[in-house]
C-alpha positions in Angstrom: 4.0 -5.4 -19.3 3.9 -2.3 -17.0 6.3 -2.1 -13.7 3.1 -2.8 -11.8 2.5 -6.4 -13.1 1.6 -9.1 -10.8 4.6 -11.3 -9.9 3.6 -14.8 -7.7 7.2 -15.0 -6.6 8.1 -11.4 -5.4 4.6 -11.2 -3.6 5.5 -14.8 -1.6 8.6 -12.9 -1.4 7.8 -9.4 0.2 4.7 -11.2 2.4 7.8 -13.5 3.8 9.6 -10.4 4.3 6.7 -8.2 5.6 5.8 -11.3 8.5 9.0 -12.0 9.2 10.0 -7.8 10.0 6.8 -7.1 12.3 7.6 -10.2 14.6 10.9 -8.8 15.5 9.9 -5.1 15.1 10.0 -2.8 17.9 7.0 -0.1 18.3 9.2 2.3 16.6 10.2 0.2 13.2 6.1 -0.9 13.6 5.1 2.5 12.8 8.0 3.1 10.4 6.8 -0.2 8.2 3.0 1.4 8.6 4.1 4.8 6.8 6.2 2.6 4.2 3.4 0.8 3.2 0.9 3.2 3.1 3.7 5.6 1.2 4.3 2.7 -1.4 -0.3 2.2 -1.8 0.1 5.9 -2.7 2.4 4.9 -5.6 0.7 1.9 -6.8 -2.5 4.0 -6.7 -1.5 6.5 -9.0 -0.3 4.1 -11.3 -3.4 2.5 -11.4 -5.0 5.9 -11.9 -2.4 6.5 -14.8 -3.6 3.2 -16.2 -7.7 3.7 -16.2 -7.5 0.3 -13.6 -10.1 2.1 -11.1 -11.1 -1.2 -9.0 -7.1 -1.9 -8.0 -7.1 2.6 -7.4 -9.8 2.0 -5.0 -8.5 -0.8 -2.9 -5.1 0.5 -2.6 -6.6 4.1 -1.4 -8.9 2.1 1.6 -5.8 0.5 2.1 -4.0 3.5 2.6 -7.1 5.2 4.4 -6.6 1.6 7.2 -3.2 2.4 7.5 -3.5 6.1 8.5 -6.8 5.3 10.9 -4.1 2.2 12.6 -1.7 5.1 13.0 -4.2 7.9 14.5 -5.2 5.3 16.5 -2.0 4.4 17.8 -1.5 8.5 19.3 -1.6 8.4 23.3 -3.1 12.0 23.3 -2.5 12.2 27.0 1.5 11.8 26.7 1.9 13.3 23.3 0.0 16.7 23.9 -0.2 18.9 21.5 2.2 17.2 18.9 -0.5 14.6 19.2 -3.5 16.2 18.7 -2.0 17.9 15.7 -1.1 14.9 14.3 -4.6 13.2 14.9 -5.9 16.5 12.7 -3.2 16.0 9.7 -4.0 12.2 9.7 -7.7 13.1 9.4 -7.0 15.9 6.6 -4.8 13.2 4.7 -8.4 10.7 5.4 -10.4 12.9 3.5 -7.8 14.1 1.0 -7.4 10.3 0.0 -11.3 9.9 0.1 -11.8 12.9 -2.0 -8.7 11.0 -4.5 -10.2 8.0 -4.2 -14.1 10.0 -5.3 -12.0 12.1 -8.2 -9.2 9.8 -9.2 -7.1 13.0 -8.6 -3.5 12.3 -9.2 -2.8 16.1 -6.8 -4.2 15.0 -3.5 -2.2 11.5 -3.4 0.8 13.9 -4.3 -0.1 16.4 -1.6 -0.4 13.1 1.3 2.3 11.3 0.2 4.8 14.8 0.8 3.1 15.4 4.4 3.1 11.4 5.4 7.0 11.5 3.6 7.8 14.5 5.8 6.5 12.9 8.9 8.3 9.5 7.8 11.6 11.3 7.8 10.5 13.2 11.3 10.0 9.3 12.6 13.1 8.1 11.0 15.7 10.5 12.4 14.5 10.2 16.3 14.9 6.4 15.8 18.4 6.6 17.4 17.0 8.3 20.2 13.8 6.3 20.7 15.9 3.3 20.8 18.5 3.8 23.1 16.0 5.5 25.6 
């Protein structure tokens, strides 16, 4: 049985876990659980390409492809300048990277989103402090 298998218990679990974090999250630790999940889709998804299981590749990678539109979409352009906009552009490269993964099944353009999404993850995580004593 692989370390992808199905588990009733740990889904109830982490769903719990996932409801019960957003409800007391603060915009900052929102965003933080969006790049999580869409960092841990990533992983599943090559599994399931490693695997041949191409319907469960697909899902996760629209998945993944929500997650980043929910987070381009949270951007306020106006404020956030030109950090902004180039964030808005990477988000839409790591789109169609993940489109053209999803198209392929190519195991190198997960890789190459999940280091830039990983990078910005660790960006968002160190001005946490900051964000949340301002």
């Amino acid at each position: 049985m692989s370390g992808f298998a199905y588990n009733p218990r740990m889904a109830a679990y982490r769903n719990t876990l996932v409801h019960g974090g957003v409800a007391s999250a603060d915009p900052h630790a929102l965003v933080q659980m969006l790049l999580d999940a869409a960092l841990d889709r990533m992983t599943q998804a090559r599994g399931c390409i490693e695997r041949g299981e191409l319907a469960s590749k697909a899902k996760l990678l629209h998945s993944c492809v929500i997650i980043i539109a929910e987070l381009r979409g949270s951007l306020d352009l106006v404020k956030g300048g030109a950090l902004a906009r180039n964030l808005r552009d990477l988000y839409e490269y790591m789109t169609r990277r993940l489109l053209l993964a999803n198209v392929r099944s190519d195991l190198g353009c997960i890789t190459e989103v999940q280091s830039l999404l990983g990078q910005i993850r660790s960006a968002w995580v160190a001005i946490g402090p900051q964000v949340r004593t301002a």
